[in-house]
C-alpha positions in Angstrom: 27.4 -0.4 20.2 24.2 -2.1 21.7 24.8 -4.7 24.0 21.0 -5.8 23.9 21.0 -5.5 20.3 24.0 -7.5 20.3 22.2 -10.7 21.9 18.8 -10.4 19.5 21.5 -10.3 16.7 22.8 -13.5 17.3 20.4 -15.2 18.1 18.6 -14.5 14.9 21.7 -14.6 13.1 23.7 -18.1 14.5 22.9 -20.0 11.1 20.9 -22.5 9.8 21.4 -25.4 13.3 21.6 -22.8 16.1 19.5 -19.5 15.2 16.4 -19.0 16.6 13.1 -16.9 16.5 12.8 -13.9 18.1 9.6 -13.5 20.4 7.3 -10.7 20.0 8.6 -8.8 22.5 12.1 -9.1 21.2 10.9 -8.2 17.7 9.3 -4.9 19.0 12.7 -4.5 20.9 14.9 -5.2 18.0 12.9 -3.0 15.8 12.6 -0.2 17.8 16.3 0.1 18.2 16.6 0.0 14.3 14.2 2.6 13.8 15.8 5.2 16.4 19.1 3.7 15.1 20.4 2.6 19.0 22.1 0.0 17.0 25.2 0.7 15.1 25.0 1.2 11.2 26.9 -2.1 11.4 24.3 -4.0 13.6 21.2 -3.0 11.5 22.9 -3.9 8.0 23.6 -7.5 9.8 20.3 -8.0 11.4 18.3 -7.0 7.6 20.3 -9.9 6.0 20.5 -12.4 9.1 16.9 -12.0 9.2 16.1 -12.2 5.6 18.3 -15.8 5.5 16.3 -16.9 8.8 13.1 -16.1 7.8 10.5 -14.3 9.7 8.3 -15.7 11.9 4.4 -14.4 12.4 5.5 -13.3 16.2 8.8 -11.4 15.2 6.2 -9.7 12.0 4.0 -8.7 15.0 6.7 -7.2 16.7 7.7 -5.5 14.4 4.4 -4.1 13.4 3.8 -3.2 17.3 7.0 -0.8 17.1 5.9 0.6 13.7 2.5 1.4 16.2 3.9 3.1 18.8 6.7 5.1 17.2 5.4 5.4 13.4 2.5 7.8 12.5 -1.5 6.7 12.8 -3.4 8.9 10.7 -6.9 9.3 12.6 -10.2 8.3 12.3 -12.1 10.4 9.6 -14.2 12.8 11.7 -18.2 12.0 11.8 -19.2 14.9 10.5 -17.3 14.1 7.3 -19.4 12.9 4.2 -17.2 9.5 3.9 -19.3 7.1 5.9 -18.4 4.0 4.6 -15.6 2.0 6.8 -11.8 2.7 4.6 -9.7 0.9 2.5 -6.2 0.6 3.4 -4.0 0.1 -0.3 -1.1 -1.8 0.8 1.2 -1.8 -2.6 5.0 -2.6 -2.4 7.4 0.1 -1.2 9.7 -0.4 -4.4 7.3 0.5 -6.8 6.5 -0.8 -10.0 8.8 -1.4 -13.0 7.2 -4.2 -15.6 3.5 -2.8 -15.7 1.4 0.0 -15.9 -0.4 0.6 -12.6 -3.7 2.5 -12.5 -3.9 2.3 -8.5 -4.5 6.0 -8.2 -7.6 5.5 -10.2 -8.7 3.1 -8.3 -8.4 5.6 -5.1 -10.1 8.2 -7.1 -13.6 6.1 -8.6 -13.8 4.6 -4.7 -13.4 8.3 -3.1 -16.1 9.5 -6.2 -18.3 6.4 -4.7 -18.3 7.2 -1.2 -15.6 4.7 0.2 -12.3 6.3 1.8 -9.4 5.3 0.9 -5.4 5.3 2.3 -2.7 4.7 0.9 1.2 5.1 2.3 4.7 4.5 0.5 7.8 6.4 0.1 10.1 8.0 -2.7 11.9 5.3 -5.4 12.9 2.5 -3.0 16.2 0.4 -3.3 16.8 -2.5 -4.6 14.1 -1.6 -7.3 13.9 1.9 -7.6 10.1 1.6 -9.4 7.9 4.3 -10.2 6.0 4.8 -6.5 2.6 6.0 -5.7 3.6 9.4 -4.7 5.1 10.3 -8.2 1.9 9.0 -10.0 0.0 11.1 -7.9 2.3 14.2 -8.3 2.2 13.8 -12.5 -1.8 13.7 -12.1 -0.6 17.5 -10.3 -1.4 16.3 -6.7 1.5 16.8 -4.2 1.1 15.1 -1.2 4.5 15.3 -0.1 5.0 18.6 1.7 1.8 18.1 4.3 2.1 17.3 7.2 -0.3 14.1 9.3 -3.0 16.7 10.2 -3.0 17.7 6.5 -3.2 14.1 5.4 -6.2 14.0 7.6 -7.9 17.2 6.4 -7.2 16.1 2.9 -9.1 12.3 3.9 -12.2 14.2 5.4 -12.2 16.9 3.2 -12.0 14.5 -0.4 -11.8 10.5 1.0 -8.3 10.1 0.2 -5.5 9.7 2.4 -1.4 9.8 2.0 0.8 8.4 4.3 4.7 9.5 3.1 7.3 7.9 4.7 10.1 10.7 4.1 7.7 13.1 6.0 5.7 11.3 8.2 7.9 9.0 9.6 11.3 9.5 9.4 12.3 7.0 11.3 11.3 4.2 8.9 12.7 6.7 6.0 16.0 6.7 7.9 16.6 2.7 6.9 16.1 3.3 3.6 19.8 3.4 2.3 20.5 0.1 4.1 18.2 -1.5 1.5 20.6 0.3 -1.0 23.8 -1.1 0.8 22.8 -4.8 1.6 21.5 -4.8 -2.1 18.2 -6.8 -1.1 15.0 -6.2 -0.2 15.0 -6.8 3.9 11.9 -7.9 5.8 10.5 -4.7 6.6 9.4 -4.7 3.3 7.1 -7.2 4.2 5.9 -5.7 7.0 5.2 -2.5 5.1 2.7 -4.7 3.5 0.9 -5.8 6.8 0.7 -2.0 8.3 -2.2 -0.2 8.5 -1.3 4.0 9.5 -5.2 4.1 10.1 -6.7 4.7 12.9 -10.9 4.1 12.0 -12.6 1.6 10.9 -11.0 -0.2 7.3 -10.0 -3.1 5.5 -6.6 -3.6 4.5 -6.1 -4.6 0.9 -2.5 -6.2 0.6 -0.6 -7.4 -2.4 1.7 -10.3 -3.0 3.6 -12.2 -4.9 5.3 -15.2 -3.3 2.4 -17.3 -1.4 4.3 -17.5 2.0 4.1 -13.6 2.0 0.2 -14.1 2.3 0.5 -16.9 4.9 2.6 -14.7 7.0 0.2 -12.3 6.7 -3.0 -14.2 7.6 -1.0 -15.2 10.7 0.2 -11.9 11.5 -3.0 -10.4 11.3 -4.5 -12.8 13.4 -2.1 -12.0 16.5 -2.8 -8.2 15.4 -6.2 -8.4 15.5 -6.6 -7.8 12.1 -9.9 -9.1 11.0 -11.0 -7.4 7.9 -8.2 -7.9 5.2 -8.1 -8.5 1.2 -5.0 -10.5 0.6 -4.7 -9.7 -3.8 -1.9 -11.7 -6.1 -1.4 -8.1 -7.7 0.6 -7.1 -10.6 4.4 -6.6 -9.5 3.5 -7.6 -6.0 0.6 -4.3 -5.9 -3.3 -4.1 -5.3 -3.5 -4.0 -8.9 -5.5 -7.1 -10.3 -4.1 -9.1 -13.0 -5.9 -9.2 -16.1 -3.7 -11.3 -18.1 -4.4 -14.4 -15.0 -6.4 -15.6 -12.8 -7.3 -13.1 -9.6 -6.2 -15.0 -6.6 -7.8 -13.3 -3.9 -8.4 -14.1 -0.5 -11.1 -11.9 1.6 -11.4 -12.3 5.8 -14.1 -10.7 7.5 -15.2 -11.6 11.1 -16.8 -14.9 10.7 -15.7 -15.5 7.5 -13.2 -16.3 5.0 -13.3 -16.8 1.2 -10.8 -17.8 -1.5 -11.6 -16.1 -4.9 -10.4 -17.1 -8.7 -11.6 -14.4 -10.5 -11.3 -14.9 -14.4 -11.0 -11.9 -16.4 -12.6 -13.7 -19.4 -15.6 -14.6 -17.0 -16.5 -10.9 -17.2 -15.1 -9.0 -20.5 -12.0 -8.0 -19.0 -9.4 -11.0 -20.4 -6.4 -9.5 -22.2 -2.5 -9.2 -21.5 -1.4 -6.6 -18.8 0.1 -3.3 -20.1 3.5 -2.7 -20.3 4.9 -0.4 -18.0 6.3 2.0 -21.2 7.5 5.6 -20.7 7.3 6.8 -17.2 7.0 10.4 -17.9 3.9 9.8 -20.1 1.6 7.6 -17.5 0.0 10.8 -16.0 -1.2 11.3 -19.0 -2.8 7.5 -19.5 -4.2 7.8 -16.8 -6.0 11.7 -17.7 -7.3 9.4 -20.5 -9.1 7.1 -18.5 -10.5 9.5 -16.8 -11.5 11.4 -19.5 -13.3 8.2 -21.1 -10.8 7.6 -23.2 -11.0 3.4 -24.6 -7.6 1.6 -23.9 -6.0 -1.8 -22.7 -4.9 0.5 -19.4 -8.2 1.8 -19.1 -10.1 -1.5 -19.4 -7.4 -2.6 -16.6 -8.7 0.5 -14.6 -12.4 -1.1 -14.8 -11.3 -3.6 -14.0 -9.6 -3.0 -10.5 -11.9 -0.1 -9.5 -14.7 -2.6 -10.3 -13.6 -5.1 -8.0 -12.9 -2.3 -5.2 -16.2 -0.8 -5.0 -17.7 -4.4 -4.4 -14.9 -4.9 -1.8 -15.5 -1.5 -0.5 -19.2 -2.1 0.1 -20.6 0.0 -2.3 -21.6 -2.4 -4.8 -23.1 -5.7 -4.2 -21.7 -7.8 -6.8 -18.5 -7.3 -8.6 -20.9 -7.1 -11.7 -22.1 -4.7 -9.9 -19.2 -2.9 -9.3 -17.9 -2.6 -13.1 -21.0 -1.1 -14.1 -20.8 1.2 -11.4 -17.2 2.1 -12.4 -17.9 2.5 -15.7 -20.6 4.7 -14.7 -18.3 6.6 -12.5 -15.7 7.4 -15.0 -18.0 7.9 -18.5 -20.2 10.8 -16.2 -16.8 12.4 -15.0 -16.9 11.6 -11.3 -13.2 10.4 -10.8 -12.4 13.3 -12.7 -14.4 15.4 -10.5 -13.0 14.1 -7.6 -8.9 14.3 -9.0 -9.9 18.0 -9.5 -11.1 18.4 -6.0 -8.1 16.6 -5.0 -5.7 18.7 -6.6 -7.8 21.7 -5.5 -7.5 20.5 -1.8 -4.2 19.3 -2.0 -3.0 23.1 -3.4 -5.1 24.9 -0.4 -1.9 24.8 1.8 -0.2 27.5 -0.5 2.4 25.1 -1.3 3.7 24.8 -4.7 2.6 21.6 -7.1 5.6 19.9 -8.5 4.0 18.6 -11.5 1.3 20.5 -13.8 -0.7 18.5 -15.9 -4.2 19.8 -17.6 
């Protein structure tokens, strides 16, 4: 048993009239012994709940964060001879997946890559409590594995095709080693929000982060703000993801040095109004989304617009979002996010290991 642990335990976890915050410091220390699992089994499962009933503060989320930092992976910058200029975009999406609606994230990643903008995205395998369809396995049914490389073939893969995966399982096991507590205290702790506010990249980027609940993005602007942080996209997504709504109003908020806006982005306003997609079969949304990209017309695809649309004005490649979702549709009616999925997969392949999926 941890002593030390012991003492940040309790003081987090002494109820409602006598608990109190952890400092930064303590949060980094706290975490840190969770991740390298000094505490007992006991310990951690105590501190995820205790923690979750208190609350976290900004400082203990900056802790926490500093730990990820110093014993999690940082994928580096993307080298300057590469042809991806453009600062990155850092897709924050949920851990747990998605379980309600169809999510079209990867095409997103693939029309920003086809424009010139990098982009990184990280996540796990299915997550407890609700086990949703992650990132990885939409990429593997488009046939791109990223699960088998290692950081420095994450990193060849960014320069090499502007798209980067951080995979928790292989990359850092650490974090992957708390996963079954999530499974065993049968909620969602608050690492989950702090997977949210971490950025494995080590160049220039904004973060793009979804929510749900509006503390989660207070927390965050805070957080960010002791970070350093300056260049985020906070996005009321679909499920909690980056995924824009089209069945609602966007709520987005957008903080660059010297400035901070609050967007209400109305899908009517530009074409785009119409009820989200249903999640539906699992095993057929590879195939969806090889429609889109094929120029296939659809409710998912119009979705797809309407998100990459919005990222390539976030991005800095378009000025306008108008702007963006002609340069979207553009991107996808000539066959560039094609293009760039078959690069991808090409690229992804190179390392002679086996793709788990095959799609044509």
């Amino acid at each position: 048993m941890s002593h030390e642990f012991r003492d940040l335990l309790k003081q987090v976890g002494s109820g409602s009239h006598t608990s109190k915050a952890l400092t930064r410091a303590e949060a980094e220390a706290a975490t840190r012994m969770m991740l390298t699992q000094t505490a007992t089994p006991a310990q951690i499962g105590a501190f995820m709940i205790a923690h979750r009933i208190k609350r976290p503060t900004v400082d203990e989320l900056a802790g926490t964060l500093d730990a990820y930092a110093a014993l999690g992976p940082t994928m580096p910058a993307i080298a300057p001879d590469s042809a991806y200029r453009r600062p990155a975009l850092v897709l924050s999406c949920p851990y747990d997946g998605r379980s309600r609606t169809a999510p079209v994230t990867p095409i997103t990643a693939l029309v920003l890559a086809a424009a010139g903008v990098p982009v990184v995205m990280h996540g796990g395998d299915r997550m407890p409590t609700k086990e949703g369809i992650p990132l990885i396995e939409l990429w593997g049914q488009l046939g791109v594995d990223l699960r088998p490389h290692s950081l420095e073939q994450a990193h060849a893969l960014l320069n090499r095709t502007g798209i980067g995966f951080v995979y928790l399982p292989q990359h850092f096991p650490l974090a992957h080693g708390l996963v079954p507590y999530r499974e065993q205290i049968g909620k969602r702790p608050p690492f989950a929000t702090v997977e949210l506010l971490w950025s494995p990249y080590a160049g220039p980027h904004t973060l793009a982060m979804g929510f749900v609940h509006p503390p989660t993005e207070e927390f965050a602007k805070g957080t960010f703000a002791l970070r350093g942080q300056t260049d985020w996209v906070t996005v009321k997504g679909l499920e909690g993801s980056c995924d824009l709504a089209r069945g609602r109003t966007a709520i987005v908020g957008v903080n660059h040095p010297g400035q901070t806006d609050r967007l209400l982005l109305h899908p009517r306003d530009y074409g785009f109004e119409g009820d989200d997609v249903e999640l539906g079969d699992e095993g057929t949304l590879g195939d969806r989304l090889l429609d889109i990209l094929s120029g296939n017309p659809s409710e998912l695809a119009k979705t797809a617009l309407w998100n990459a649309g919005f990222y390539l004005w976030q991005g800095g490649a378009a000025a306008s979002l108008e702007a963006g979702l002609a340069q979207a549709q553009d991107i996808i009616a000539t066959g560039g996010a094609m293009a760039k999925l078959n690069e991808l997969r090409l690229q992804a392949a190179s390392s002679n290991q086996p793709l788990a999926y095959s799609h044509s």
